[in-house]
DSSP file (Angstrom, degrees, kcal/mol; ACC not computed):
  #  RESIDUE AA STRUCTURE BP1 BP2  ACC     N-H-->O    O-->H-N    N-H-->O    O-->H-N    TCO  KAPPA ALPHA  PHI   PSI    X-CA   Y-CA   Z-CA
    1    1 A X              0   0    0      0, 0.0     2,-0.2     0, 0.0     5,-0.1   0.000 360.0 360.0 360.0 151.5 -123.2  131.1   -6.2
    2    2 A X    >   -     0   0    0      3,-0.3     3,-1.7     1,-0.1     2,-0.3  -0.696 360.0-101.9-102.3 153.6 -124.2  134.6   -4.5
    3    3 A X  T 3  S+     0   0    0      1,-0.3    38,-0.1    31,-0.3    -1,-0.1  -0.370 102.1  21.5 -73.5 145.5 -123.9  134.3   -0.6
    4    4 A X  T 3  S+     0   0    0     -2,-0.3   110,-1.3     1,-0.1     2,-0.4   0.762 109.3  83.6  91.1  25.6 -126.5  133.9    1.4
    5    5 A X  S <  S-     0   0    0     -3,-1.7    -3,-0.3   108,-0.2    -1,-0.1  -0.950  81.4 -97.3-154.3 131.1 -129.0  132.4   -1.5
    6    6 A X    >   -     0   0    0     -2,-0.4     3,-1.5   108,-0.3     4,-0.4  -0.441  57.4 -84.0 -63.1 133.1 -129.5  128.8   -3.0
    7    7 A X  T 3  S+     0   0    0      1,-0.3    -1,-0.1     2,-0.1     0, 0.0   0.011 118.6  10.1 -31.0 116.2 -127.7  128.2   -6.1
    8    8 A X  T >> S+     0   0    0     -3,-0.1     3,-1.5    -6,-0.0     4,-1.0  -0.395 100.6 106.2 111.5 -44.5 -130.0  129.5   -8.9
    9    9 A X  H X> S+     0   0    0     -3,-1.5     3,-3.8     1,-0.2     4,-1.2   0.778  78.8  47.1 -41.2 -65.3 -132.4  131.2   -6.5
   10   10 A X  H 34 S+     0   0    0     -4,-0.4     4,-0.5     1,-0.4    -1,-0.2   0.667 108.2  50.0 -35.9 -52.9 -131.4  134.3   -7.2
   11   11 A X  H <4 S+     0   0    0     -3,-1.5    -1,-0.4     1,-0.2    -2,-0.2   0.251 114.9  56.4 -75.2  -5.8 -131.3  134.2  -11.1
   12   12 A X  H <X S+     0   0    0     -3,-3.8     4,-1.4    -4,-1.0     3,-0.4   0.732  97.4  51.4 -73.9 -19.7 -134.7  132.8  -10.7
   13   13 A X  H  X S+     0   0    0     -4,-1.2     4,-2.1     1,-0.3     5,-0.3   0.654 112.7  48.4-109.3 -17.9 -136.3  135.1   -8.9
   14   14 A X  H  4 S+     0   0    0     -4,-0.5    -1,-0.3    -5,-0.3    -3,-0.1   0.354 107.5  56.8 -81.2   6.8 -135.2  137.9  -11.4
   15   15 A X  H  > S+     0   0    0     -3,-0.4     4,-2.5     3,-0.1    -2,-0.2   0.804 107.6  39.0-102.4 -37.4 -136.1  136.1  -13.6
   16   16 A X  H  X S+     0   0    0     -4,-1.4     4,-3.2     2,-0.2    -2,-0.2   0.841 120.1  54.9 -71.2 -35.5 -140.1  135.6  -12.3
   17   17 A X  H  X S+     0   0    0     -4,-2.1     4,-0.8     2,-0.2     5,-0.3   0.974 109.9  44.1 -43.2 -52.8 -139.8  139.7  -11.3
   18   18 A X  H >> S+     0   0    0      1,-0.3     4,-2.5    -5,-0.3     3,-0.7   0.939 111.1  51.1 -82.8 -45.0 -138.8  140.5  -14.7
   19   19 A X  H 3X S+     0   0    0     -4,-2.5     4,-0.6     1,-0.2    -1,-0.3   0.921 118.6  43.8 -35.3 -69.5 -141.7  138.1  -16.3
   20   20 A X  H 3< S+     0   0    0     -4,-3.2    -2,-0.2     1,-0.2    -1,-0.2   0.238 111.7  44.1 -72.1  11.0 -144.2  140.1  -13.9
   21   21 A X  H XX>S+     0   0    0     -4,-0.8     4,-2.4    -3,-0.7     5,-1.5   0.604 101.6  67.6-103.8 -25.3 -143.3  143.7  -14.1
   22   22 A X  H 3<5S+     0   0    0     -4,-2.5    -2,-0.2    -5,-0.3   125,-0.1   0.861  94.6  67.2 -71.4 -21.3 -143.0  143.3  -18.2
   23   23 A X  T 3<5S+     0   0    0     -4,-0.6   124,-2.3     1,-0.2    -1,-0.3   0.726 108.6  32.5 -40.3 -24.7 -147.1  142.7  -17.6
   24   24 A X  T <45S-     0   0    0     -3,-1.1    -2,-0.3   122,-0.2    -1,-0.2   0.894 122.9-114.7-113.8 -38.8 -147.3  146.5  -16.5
   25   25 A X  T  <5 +     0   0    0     -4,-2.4    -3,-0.2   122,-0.1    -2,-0.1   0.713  63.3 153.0  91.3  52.9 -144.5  147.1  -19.1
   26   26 A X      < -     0   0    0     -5,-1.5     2,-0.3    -8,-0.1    79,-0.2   0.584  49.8 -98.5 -68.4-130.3 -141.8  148.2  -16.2
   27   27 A X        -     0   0    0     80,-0.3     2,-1.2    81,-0.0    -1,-0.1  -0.946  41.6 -89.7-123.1 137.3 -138.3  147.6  -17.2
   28   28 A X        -     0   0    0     -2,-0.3   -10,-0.1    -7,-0.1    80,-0.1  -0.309  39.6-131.0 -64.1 100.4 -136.3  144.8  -16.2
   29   29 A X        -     0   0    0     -2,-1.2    80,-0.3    78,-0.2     2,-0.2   0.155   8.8-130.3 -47.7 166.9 -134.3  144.8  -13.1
   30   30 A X  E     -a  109   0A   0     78,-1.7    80,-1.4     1,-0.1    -1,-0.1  -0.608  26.2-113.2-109.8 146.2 -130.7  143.9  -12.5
   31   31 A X  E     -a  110   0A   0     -2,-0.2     2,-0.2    78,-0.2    80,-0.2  -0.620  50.2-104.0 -92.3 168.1 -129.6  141.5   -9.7
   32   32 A X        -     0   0    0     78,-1.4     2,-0.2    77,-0.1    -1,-0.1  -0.451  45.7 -77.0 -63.4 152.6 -127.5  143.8   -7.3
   33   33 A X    >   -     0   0    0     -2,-0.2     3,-0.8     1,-0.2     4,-0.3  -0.467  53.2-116.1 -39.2 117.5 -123.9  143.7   -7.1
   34   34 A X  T >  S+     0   0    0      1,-0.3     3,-0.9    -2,-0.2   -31,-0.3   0.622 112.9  63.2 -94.4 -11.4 -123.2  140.5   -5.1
   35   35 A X  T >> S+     0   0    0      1,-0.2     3,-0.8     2,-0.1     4,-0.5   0.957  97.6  63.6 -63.4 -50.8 -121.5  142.1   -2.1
   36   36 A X  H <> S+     0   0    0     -3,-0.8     4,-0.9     1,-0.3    -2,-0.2   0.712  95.9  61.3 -30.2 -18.2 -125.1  143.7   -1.7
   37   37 A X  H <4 S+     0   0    0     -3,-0.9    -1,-0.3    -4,-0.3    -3,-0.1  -0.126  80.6  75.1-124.1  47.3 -126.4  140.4   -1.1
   38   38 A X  H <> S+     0   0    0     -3,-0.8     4,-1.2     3,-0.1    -1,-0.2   0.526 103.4  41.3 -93.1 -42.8 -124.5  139.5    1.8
   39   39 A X  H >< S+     0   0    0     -4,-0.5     3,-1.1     1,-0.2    -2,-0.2   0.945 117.2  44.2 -66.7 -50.2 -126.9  141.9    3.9
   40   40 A X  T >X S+     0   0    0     -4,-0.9     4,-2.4     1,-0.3     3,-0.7   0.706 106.8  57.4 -94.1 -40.3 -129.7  141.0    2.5
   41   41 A X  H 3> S+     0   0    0      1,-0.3     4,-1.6     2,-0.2    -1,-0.3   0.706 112.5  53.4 -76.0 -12.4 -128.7  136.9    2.6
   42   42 A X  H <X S+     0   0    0     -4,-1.2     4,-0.6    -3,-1.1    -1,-0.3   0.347 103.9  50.3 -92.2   2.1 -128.4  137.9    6.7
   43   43 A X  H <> S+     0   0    0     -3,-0.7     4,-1.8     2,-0.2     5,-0.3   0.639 110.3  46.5-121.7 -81.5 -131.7  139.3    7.0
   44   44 A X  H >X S+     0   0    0     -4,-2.4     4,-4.8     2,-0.2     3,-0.9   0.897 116.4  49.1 -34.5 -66.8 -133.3  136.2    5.4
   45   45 A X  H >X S+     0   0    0     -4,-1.6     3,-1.6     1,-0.2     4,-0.6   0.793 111.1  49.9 -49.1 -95.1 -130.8  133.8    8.0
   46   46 A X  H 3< S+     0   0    0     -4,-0.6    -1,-0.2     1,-0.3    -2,-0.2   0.372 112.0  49.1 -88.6 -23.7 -131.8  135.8   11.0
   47   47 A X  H XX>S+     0   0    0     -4,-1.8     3,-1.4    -3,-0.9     5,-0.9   0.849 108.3  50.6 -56.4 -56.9 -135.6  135.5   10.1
   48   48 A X  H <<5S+     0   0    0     -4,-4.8    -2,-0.2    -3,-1.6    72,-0.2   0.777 104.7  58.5 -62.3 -21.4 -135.7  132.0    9.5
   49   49 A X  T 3<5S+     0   0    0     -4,-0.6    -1,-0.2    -5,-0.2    -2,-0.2   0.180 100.1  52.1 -80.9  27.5 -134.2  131.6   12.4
   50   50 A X  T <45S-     0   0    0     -3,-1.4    -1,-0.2     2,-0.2    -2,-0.2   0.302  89.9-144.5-114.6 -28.4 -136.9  133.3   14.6
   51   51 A X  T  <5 +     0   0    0     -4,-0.8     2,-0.2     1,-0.1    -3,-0.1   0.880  59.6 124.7  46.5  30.8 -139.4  131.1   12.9
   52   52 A X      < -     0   0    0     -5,-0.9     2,-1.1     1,-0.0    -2,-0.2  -0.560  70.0 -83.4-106.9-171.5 -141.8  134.3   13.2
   53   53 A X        -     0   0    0     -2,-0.2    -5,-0.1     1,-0.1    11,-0.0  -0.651  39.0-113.5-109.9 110.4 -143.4  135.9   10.6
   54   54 A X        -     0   0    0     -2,-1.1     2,-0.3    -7,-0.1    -1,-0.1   0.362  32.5-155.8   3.4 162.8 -141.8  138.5    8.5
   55   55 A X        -     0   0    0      2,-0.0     2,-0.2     0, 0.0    -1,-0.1  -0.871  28.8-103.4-157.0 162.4 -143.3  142.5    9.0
   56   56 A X        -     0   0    0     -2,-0.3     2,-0.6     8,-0.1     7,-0.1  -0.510  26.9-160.6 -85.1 138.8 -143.1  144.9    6.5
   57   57 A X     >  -     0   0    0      5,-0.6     4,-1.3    -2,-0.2     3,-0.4  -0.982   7.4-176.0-120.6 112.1 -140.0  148.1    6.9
   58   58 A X  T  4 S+     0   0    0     -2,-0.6    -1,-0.2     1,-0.2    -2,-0.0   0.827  84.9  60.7 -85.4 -17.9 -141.3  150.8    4.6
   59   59 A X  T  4 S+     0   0    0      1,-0.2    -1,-0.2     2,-0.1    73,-0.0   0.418 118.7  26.3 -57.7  -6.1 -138.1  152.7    5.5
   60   60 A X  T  4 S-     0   0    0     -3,-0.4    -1,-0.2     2,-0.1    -2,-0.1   0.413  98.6-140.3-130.7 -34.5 -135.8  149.5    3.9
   61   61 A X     <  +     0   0    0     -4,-1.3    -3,-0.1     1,-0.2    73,-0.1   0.325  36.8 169.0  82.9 -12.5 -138.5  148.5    1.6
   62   62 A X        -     0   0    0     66,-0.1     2,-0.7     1,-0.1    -5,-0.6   0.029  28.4-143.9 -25.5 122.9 -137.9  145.2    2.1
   63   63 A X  B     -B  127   0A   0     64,-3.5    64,-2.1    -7,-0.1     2,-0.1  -0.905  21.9-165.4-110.1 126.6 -140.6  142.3    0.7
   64   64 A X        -     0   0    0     -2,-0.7     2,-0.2    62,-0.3    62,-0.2  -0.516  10.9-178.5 -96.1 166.8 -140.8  139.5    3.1
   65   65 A X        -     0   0    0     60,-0.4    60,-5.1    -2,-0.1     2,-0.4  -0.600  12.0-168.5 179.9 122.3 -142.3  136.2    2.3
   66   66 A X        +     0   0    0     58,-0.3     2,-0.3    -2,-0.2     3,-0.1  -0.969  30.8 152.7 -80.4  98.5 -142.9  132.5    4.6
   67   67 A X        -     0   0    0     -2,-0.4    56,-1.8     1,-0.2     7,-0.1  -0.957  49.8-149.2-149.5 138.1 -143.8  129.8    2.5
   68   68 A X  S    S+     0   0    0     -2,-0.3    -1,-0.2    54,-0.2    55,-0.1   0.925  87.7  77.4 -72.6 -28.1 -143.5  125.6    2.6
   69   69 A X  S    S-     0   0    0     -3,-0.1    54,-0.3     2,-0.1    -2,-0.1   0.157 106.9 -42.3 -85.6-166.7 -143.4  125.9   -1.2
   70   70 A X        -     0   0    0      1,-0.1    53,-0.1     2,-0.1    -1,-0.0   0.180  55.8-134.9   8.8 136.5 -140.7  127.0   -3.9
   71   71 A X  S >  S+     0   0    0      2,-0.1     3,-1.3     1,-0.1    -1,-0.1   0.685 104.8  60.6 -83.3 -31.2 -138.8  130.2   -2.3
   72   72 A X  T >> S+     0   0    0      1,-0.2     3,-2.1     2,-0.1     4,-0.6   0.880  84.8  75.5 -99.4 -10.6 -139.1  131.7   -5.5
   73   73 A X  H 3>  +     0   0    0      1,-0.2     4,-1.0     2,-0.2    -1,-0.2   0.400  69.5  85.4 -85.1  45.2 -143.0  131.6   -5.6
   74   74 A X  H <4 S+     0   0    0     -3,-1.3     4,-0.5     2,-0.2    -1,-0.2   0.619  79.1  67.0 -68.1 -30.7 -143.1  134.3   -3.2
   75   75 A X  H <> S+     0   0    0     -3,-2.1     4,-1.2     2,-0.2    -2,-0.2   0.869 103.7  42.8 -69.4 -47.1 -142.7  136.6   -6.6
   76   76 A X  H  X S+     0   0    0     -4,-0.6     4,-1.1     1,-0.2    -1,-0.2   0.868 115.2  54.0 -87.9 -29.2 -146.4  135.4   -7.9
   77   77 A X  H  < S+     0   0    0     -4,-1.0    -1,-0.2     1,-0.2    -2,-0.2   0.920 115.3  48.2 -57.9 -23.0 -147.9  136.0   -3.5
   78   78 A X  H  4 S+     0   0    0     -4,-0.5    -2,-0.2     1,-0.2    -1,-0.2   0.930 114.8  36.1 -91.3 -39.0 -146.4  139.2   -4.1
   79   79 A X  H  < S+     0   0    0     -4,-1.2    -1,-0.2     1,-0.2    -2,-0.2   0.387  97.0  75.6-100.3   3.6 -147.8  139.9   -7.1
   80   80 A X  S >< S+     0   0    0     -4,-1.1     3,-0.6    -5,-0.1    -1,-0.2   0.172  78.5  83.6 -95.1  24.5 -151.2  138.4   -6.6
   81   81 A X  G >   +     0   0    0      1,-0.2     3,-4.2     2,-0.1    -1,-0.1   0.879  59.7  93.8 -58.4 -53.2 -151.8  141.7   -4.3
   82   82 A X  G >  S+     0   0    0      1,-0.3     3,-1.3     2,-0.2    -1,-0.2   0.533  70.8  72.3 -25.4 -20.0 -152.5  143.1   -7.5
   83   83 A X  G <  S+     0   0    0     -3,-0.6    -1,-0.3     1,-0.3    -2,-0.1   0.806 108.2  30.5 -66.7 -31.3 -156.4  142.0   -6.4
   84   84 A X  G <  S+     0   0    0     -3,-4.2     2,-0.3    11,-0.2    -1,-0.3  -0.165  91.8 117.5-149.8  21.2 -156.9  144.5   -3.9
   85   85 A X    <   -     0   0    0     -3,-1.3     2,-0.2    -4,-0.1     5,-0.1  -0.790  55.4-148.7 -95.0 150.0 -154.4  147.4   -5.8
   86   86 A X    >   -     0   0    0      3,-0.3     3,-2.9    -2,-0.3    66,-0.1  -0.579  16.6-175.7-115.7  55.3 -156.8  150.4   -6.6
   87   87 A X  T 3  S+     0   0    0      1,-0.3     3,-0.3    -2,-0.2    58,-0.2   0.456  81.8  62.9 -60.6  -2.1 -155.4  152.2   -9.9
   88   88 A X  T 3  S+     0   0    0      1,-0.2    -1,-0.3    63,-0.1     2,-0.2   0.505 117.2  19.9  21.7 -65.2 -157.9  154.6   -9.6
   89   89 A X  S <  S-     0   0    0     -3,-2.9    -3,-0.3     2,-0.1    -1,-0.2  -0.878  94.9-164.4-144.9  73.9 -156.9  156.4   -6.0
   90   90 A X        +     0   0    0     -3,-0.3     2,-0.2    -2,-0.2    50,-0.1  -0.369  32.9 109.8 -68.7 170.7 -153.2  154.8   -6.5
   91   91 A X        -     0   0    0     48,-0.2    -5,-0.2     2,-0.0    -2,-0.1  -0.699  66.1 -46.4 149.2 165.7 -151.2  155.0   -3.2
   92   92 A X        +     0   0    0     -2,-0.2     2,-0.4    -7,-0.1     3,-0.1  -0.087  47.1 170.8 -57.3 139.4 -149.9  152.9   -0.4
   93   93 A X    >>  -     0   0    0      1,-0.1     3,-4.6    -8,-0.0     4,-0.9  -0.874  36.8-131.7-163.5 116.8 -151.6  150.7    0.9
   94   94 A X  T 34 S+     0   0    0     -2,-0.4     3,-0.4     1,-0.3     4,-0.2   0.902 113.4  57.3 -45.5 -39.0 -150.6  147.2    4.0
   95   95 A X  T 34 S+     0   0    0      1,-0.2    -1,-0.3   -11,-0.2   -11,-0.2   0.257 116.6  25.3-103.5  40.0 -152.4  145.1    1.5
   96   96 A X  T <> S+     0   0    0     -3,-4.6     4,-1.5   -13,-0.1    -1,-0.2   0.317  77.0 113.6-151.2  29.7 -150.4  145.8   -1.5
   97   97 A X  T  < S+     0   0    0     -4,-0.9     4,-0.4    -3,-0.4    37,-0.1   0.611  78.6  49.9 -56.5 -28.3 -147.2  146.8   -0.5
   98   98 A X  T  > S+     0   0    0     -4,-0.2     4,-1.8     2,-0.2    -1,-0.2   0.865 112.9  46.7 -87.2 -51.1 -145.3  143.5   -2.0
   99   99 A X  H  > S+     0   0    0      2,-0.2     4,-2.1     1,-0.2    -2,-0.2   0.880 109.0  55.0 -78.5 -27.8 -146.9  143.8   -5.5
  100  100 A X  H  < S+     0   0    0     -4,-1.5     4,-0.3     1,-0.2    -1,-0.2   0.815 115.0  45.7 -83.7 -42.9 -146.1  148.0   -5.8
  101  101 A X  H >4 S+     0   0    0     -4,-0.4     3,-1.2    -5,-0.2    -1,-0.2   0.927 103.9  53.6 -81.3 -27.7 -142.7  147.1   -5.1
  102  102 A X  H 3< S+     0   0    0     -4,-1.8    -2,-0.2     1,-0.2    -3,-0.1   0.991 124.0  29.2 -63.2 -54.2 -142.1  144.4   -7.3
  103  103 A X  T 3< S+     0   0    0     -4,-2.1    41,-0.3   -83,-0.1    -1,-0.2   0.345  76.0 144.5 -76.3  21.9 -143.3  146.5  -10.3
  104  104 A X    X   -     0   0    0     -3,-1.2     3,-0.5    -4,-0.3    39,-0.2  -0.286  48.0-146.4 -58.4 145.9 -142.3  150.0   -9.1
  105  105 A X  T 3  S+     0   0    0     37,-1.0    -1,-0.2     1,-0.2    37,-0.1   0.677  91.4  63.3 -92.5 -23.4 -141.5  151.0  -12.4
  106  106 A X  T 3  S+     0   0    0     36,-0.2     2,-0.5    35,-0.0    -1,-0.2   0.602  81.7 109.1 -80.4 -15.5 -138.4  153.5  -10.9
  107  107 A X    <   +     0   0    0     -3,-0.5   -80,-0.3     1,-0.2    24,-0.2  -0.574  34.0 163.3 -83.7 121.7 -136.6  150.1   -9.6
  108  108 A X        +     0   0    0     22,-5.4   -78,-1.7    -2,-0.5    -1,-0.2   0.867  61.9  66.1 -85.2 -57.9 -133.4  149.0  -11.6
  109  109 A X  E     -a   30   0A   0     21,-0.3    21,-1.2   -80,-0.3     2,-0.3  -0.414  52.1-175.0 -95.5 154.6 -132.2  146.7   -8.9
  110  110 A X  E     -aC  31 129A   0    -80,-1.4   -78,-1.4    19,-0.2     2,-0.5  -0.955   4.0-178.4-137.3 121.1 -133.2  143.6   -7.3
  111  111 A X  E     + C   0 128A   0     17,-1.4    17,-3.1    -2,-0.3     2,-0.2  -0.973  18.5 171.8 -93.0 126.3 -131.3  142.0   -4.2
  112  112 A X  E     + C   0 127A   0     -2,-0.5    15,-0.2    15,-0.2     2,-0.2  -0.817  15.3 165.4-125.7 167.3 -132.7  138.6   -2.9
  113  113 A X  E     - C   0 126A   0     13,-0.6    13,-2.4    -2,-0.2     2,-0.3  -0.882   9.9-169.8-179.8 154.5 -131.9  136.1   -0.6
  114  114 A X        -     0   0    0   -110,-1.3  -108,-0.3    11,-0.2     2,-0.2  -0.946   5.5-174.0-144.8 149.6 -134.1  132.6    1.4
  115  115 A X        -     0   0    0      9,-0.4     9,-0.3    -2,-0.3     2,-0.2  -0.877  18.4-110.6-145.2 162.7 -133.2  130.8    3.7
  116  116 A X        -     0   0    0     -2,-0.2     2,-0.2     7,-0.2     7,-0.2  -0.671   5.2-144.5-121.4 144.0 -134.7  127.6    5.4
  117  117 A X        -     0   0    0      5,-1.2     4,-0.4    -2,-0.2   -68,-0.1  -0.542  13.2-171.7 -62.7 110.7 -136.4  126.5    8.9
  118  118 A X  S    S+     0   0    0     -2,-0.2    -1,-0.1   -70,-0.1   -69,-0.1   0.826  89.2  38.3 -94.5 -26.3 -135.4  123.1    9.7
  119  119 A X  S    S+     0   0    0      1,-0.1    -1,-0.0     3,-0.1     0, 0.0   0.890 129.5  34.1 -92.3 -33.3 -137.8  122.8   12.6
  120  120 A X  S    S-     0   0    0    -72,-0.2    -1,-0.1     2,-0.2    -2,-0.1   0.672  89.6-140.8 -49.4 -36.9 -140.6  124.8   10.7
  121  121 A X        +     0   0    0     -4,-0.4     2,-0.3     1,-0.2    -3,-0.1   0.190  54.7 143.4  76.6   7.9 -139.8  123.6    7.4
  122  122 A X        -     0   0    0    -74,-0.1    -5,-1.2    -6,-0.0     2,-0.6  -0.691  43.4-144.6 -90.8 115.9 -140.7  127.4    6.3
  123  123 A X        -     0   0    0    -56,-1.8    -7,-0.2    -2,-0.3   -75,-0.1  -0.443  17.3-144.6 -55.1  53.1 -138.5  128.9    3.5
  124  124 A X        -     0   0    0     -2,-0.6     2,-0.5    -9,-0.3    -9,-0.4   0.388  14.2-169.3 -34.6 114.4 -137.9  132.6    4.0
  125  125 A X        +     0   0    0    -60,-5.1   -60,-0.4   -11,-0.2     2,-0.3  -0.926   6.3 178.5-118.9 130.5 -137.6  135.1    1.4
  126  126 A X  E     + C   0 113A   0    -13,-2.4   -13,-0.6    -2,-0.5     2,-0.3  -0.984   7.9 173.0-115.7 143.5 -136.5  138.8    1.6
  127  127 A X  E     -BC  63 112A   0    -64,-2.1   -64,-3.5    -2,-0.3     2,-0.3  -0.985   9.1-176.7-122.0 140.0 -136.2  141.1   -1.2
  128  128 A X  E     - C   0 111A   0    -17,-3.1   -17,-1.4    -2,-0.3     2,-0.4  -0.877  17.6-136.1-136.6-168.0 -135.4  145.0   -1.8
  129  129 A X  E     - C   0 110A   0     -2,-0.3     2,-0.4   -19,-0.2   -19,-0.2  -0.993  19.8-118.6-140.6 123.0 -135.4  147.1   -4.8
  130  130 A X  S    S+     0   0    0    -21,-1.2   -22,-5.4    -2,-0.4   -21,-0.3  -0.803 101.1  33.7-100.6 134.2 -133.0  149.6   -5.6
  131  131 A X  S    S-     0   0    0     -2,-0.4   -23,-0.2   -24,-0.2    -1,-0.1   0.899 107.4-112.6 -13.3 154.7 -134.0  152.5   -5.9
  132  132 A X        -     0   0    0      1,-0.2     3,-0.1    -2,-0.1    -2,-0.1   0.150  40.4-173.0 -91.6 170.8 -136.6  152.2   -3.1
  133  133 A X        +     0   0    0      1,-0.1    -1,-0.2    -4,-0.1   -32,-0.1  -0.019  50.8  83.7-119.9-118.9 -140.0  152.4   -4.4
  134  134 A X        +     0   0    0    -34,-0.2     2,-0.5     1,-0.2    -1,-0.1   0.753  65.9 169.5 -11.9  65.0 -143.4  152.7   -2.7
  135  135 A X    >>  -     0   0    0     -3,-0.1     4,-0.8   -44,-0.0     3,-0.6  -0.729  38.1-110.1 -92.0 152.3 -142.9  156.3   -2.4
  136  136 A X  T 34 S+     0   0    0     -2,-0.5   -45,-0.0     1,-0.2    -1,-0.0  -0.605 105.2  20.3 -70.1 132.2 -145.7  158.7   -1.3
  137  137 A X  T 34 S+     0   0    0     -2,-0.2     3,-0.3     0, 0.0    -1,-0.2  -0.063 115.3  76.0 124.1 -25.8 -146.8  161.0   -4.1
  138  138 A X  T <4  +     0   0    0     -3,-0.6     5,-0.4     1,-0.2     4,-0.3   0.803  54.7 103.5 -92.3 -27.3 -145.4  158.6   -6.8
  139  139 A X  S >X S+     0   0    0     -4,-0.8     4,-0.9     1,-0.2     3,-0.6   0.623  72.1  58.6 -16.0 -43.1 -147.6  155.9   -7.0
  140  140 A X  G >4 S+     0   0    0     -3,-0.3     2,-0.6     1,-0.3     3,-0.6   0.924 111.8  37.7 -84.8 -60.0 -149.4  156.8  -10.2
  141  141 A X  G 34 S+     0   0    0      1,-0.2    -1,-0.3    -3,-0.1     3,-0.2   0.280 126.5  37.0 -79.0  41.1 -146.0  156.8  -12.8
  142  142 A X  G <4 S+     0   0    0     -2,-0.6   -37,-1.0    -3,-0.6     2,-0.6   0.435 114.2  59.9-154.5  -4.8 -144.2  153.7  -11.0
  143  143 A X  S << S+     0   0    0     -4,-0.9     2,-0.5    -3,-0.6    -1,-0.4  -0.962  80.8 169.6-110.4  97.5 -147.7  151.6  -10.3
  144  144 A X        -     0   0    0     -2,-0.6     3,-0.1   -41,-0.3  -118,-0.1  -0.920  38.3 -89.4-130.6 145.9 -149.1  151.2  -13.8
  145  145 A X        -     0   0    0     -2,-0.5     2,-0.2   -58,-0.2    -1,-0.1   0.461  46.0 -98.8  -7.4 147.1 -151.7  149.3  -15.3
  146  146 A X    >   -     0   0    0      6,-2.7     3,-1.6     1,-0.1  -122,-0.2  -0.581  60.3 -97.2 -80.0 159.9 -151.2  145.5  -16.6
  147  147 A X  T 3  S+     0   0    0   -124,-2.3    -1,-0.1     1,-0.2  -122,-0.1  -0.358 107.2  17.1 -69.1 152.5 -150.7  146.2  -20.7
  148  148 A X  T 3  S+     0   0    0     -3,-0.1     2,-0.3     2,-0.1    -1,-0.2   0.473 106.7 100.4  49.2  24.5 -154.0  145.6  -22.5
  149  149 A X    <   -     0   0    0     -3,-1.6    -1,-0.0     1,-0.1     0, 0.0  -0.957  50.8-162.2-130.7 161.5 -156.3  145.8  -19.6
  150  150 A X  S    S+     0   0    0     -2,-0.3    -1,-0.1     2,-0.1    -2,-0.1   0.338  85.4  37.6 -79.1 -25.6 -158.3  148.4  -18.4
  151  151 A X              0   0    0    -64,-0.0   -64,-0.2   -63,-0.0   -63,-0.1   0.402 360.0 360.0-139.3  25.3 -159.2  147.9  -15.3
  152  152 A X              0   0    0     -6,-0.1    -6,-2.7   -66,-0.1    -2,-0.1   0.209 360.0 360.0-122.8 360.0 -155.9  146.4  -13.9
């Protein structure tokens, strides 16, 4: 088991990434190296135990995510952004910050980690991406279209 992450979680949640970036036809990430997911499982812990609500660090890159269900369908909130991503005028954007990193197309790595709210009952999920993505200027080769659609 990797610290800081419920048995399986981890290898699920690379597993629901890898399922939704092969839609845009990214490449599949790699869990991090499991000391990397001591920081990451401490992040998660120190959130759930604030009981507040994630915010976004574009400087860590970090994807947050609060939810009573599943921890690992945080991957499909993340990637149901996708509504209100513009491939057009690509670029950064508060409401699509989670879906541009999960498929950044330049991302190898995936670190995760949840942990749970006993008095909230809220699971907490953080994820980052190695190398970072939602860089300025890049948007257009690391954001790309789902395969076989046209206008997503």
């Amino acid at each position: 088991m990797i610290p800081g992450v419920f048995a399986g979680f981890a290898e699920d949640m690379l597993s629901e990434h890898n399922r939704l970036r092969k839609l845009h036809g990214s490449p599949d990430l790699q869990l991090a190296e499991v000391k990397q997911f001591d920081e990451i499982g401490v992040v998660a812990k120190l959130i759930a135990e604030s009981g507040e609500e994630p915010s976004y660090d574009r400087s860590t890159g970090a994807s947050t995510c609060k939810t009573l269900e599943k921890p690992v369908n945080c991957a499909q909130q993340w990637y149901d952004e996708i509504k209100d991503y513009d491939f057009n005028n690509p670029g950064f954007s508060d409401k699509t910050k989670y879906f541009t990193a999960l498929i950044w197309k330049s991302s190898t790595k995936l670190r995760v980690a949840t942990a749970h709210n006993a008095t909230n009952k809220y699971n907490y999920v953080v994820a980052s991406y190695e190398p970072l993505g939602n860089i300025d200027g890049q948007f257009k080769e690391n954001v790309p279209r789902r395969n076989g659609s046209p206008l997503r």
